[in-house]
TORFI-851888 format. One record per residue (C-alpha): y negated, z negated, x negated; residue in one letter; residue number from 0. Coordinates in nm, 2 decimals. Example, Ala and Ser with C-alpha at 12.3 -4.5 7.8 and 13.67 -1.06 7.14 Angstrom:
<pts>
+--------+--------+--------+-----+-----+
|     py |     pz |     px | res |   n |
+--------+--------+--------+-----+-----+
|   0.45 |  -0.78 |  -1.23 |   a |   0 |
|   0.11 |  -0.71 |  -1.37 |   s |   1 |
+--------+--------+--------+-----+-----+
</pts>
This chain:
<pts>
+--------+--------+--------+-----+-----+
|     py |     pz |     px | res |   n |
+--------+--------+--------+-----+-----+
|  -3.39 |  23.22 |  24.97 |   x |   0 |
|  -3.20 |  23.07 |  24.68 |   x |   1 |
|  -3.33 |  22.72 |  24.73 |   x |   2 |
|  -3.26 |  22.66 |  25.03 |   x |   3 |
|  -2.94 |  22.74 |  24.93 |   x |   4 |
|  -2.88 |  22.50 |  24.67 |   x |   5 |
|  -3.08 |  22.26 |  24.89 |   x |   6 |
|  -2.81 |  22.25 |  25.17 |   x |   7 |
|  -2.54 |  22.23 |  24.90 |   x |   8 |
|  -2.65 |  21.92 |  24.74 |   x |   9 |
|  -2.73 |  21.78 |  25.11 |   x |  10 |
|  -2.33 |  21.85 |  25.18 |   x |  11 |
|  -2.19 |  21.72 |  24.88 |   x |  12 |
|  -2.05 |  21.41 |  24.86 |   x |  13 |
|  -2.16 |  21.08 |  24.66 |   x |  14 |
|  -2.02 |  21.01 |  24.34 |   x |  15 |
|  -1.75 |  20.77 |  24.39 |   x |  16 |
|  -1.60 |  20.97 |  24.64 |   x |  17 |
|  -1.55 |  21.27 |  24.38 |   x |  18 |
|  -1.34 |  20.98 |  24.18 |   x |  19 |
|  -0.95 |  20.94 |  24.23 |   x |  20 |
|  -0.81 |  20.63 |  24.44 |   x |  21 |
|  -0.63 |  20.57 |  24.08 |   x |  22 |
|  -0.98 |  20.58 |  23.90 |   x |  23 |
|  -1.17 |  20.36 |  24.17 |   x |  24 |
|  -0.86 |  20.11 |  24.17 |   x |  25 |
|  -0.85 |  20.12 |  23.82 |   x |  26 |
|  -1.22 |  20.01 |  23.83 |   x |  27 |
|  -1.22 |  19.80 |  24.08 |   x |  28 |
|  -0.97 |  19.57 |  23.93 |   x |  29 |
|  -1.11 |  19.58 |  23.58 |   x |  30 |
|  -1.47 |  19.48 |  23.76 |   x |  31 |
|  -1.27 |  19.18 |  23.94 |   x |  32 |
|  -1.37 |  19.32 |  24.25 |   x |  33 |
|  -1.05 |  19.21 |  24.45 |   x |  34 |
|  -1.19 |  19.33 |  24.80 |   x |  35 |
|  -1.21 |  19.69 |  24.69 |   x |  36 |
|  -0.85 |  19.69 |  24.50 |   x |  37 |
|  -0.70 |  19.59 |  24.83 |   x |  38 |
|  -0.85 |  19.80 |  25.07 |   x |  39 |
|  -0.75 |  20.10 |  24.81 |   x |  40 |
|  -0.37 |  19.96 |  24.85 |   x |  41 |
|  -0.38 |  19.94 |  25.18 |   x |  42 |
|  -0.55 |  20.24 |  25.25 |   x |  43 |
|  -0.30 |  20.48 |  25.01 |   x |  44 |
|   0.03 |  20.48 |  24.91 |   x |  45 |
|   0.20 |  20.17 |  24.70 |   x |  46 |
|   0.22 |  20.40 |  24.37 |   x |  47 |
|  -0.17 |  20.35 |  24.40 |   x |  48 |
|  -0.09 |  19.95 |  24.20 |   x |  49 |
|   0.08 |  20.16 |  23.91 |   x |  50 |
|  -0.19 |  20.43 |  23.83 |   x |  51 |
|  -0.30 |  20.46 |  23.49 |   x |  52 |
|  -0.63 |  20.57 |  23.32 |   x |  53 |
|  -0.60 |  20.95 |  23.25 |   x |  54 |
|  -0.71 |  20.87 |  22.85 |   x |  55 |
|  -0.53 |  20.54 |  22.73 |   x |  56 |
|  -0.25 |  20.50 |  22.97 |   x |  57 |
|  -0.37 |  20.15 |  23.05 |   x |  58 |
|  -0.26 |  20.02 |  23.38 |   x |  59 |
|  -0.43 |  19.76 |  23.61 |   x |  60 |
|  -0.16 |  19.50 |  23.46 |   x |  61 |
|  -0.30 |  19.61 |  23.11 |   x |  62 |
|  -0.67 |  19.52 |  23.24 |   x |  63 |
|  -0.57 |  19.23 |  23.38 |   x |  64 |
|  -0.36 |  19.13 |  23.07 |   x |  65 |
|  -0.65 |  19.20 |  22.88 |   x |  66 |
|  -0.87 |  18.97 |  23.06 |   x |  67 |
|  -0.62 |  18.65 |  23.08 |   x |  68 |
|  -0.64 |  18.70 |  23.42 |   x |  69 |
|  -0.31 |  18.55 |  23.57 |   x |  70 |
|  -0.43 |  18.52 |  23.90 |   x |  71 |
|  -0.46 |  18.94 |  23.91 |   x |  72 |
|  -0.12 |  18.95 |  23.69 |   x |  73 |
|   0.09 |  18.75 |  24.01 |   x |  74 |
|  -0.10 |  18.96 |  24.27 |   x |  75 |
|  -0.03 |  19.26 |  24.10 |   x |  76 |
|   0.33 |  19.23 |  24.06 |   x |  77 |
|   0.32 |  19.09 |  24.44 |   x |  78 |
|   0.22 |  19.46 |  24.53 |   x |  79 |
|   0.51 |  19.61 |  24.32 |   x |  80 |
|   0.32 |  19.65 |  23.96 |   x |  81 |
|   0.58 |  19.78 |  23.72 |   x |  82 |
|   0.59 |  19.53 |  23.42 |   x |  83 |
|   0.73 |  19.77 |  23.21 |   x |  84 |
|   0.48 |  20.05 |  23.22 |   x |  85 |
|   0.38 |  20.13 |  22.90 |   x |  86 |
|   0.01 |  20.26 |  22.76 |   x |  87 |
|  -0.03 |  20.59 |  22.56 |   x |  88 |
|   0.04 |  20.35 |  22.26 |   x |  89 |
|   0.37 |  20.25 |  22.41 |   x |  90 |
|   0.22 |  19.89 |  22.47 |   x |  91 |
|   0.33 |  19.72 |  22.80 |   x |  92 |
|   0.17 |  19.45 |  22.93 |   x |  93 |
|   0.44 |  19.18 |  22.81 |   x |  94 |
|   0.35 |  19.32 |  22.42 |   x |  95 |
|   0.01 |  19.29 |  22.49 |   x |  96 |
|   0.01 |  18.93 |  22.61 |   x |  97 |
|   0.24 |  18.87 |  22.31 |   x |  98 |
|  -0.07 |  19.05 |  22.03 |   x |  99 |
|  -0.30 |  18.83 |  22.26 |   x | 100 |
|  -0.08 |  18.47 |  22.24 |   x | 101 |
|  -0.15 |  18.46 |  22.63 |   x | 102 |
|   0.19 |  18.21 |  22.69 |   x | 103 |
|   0.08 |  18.20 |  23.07 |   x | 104 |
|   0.07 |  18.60 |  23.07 |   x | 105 |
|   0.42 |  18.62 |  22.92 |   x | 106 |
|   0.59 |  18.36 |  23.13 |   x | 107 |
|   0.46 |  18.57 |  23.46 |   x | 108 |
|   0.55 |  18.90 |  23.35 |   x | 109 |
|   0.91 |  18.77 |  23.22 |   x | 110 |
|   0.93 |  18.60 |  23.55 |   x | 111 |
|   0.87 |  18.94 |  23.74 |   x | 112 |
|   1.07 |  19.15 |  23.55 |   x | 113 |
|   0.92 |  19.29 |  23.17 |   x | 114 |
|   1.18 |  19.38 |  22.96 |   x | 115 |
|   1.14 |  19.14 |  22.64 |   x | 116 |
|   1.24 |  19.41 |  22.39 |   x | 117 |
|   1.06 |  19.72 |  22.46 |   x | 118 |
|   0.84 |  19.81 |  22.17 |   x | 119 |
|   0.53 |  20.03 |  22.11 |   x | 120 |
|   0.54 |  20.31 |  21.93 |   x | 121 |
|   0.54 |  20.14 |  21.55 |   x | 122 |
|   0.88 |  19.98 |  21.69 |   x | 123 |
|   0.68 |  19.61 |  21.75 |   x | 124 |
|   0.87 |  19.39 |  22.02 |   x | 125 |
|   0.67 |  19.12 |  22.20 |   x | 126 |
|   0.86 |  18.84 |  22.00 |   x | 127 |
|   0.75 |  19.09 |  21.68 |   x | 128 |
|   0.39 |  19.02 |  21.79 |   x | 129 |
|   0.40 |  18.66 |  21.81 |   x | 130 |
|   0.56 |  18.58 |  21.49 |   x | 131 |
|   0.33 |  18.80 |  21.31 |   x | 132 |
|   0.08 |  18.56 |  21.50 |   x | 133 |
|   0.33 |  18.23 |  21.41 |   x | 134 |
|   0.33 |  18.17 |  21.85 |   x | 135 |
|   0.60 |  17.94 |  21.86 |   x | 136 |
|   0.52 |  17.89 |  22.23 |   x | 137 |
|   0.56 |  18.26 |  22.28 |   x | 138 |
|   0.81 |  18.28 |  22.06 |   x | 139 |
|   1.02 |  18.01 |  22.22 |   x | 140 |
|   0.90 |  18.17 |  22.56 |   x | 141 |
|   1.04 |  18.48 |  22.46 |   x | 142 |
|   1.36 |  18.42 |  22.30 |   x | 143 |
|   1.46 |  18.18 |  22.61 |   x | 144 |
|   1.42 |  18.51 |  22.82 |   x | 145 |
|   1.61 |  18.68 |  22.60 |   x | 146 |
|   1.48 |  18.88 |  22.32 |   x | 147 |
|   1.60 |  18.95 |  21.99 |   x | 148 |
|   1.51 |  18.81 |  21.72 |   x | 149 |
|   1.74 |  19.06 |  21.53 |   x | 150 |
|   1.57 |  19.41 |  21.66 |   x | 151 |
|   1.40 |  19.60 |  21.37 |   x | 152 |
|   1.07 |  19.78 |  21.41 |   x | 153 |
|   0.98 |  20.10 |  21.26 |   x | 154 |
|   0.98 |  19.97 |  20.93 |   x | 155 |
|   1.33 |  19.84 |  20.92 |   x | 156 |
|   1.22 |  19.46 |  20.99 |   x | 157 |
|   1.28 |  19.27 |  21.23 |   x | 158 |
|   1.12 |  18.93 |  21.38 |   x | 159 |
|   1.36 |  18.75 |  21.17 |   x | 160 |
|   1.30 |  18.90 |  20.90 |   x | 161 |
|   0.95 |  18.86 |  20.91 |   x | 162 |
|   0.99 |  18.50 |  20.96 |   x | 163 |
|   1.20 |  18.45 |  20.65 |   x | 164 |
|   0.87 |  18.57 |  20.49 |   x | 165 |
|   0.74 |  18.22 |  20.51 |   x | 166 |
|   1.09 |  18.08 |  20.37 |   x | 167 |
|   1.40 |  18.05 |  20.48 |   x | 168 |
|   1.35 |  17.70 |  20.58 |   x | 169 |
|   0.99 |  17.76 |  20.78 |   x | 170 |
|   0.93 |  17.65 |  21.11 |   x | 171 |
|   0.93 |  18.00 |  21.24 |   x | 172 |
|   1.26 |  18.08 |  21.14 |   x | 173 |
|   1.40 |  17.71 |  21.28 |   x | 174 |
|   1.27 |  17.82 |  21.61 |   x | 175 |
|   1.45 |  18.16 |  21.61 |   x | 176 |
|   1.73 |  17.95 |  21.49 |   x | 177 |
|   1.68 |  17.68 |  21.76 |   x | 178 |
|   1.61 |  17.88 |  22.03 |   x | 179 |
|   1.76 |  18.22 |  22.03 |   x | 180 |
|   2.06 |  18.32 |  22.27 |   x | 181 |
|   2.39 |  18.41 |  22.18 |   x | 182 |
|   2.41 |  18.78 |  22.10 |   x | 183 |
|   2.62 |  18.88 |  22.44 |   x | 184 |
|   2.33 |  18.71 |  22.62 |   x | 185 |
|   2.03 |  18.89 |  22.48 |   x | 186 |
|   1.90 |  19.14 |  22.68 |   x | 187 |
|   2.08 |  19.45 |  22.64 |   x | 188 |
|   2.36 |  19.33 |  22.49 |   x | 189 |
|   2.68 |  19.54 |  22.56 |   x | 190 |
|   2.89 |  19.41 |  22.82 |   x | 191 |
|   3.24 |  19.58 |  22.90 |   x | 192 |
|   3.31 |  19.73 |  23.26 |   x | 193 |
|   3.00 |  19.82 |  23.51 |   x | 194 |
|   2.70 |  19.64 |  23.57 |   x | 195 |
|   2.61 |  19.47 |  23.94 |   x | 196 |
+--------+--------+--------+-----+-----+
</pts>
């Protein structure tokens, strides 16, 4: 009597990949490059479905996708309405990830569609923090033209300034902060008087 039971449940339940979230299977889908399967999942559920975020490390699809110097994913992603800004459970965003990674083409896209170039994990590390520590100058250049600055401190009291200097005053790192930063009303977030438009 009992197993039939438990013979018609296991005929009724469902296969595996249907007991997984749409976040999960788009999360998969895109990290497998399996572009057929990540659209059908946004078109089949609603457009928060291109921000969803693995349950454990916060990473996004733009995370994967940053992660695999994929910029073909990156543009397509944004296209669907990514948010550029969402951070991981480390309080990494996509635009410091590229910047730990020196992926220029990465950075230049997620600038272009929005990432905020001074949000910093949770040790206080901006994107331009993460390429001088990597002495980028494309990135850093990239960076500072969108602009970041050079004078935010991280968690330790430093900022990407100062951790140039640590090669000398006169170092190539700290000419192209010098070369290429913006004025300080033009940085992003700078204080402006009177509303914003």
């Amino acid at each position: 009597m009992v197993l039939p039971a438990i013979a018609g449940a296991l005929a009724l339940a469902s296969p595996a990949q249907a007991q997984y979230s749409p976040g999960y299977q788009f999360l998969k889908a895109v990290k497998d490059g399996n572009g057929d399967d990540a659209v059908k999942l946004l078109q089949d559920h609603s457009t928060t479905l291109v921000n969803s975020q693995d349950i454990t490390t916060g990473e996004s699809a733009l995370h994967i996708v940053v992660a695999q110097r994929n910029l073909t994913w990156i543009k397509f992603l944004c296209q669907q309405g990514a948010n550029p800004n969402v951070a991981d459970k480390k309080g990494v965003t996509p635009l410091v990830l590229a910047s730990q990674l020196g992926y220029l083409d990465g950075v230049s896209e997620l600038i272009k569609r929005g990432a905020k170039v001074d949000v910093a994990n949770s040790t206080g590390e901006t994107p331009l923090i993460a390429a001088v520590h990597r002495r980028d100058i494309p990135t850093i250049r990239v960076l500072l033209k969108g602009g970041a600055d050079p004078d935010r401190a991280d968690s330790s009291g430093r900022s990407a300034r100062d951790y140039a200097m640590y090669d000398g005053a006169n170092s190539t790192l700290v000419q192209e902060i010098e070369k290429n930063e913006k004025p300080k009303g033009e940085r992003e977030g700078a204080a402006r008087y009177g509303p914003a438009f």
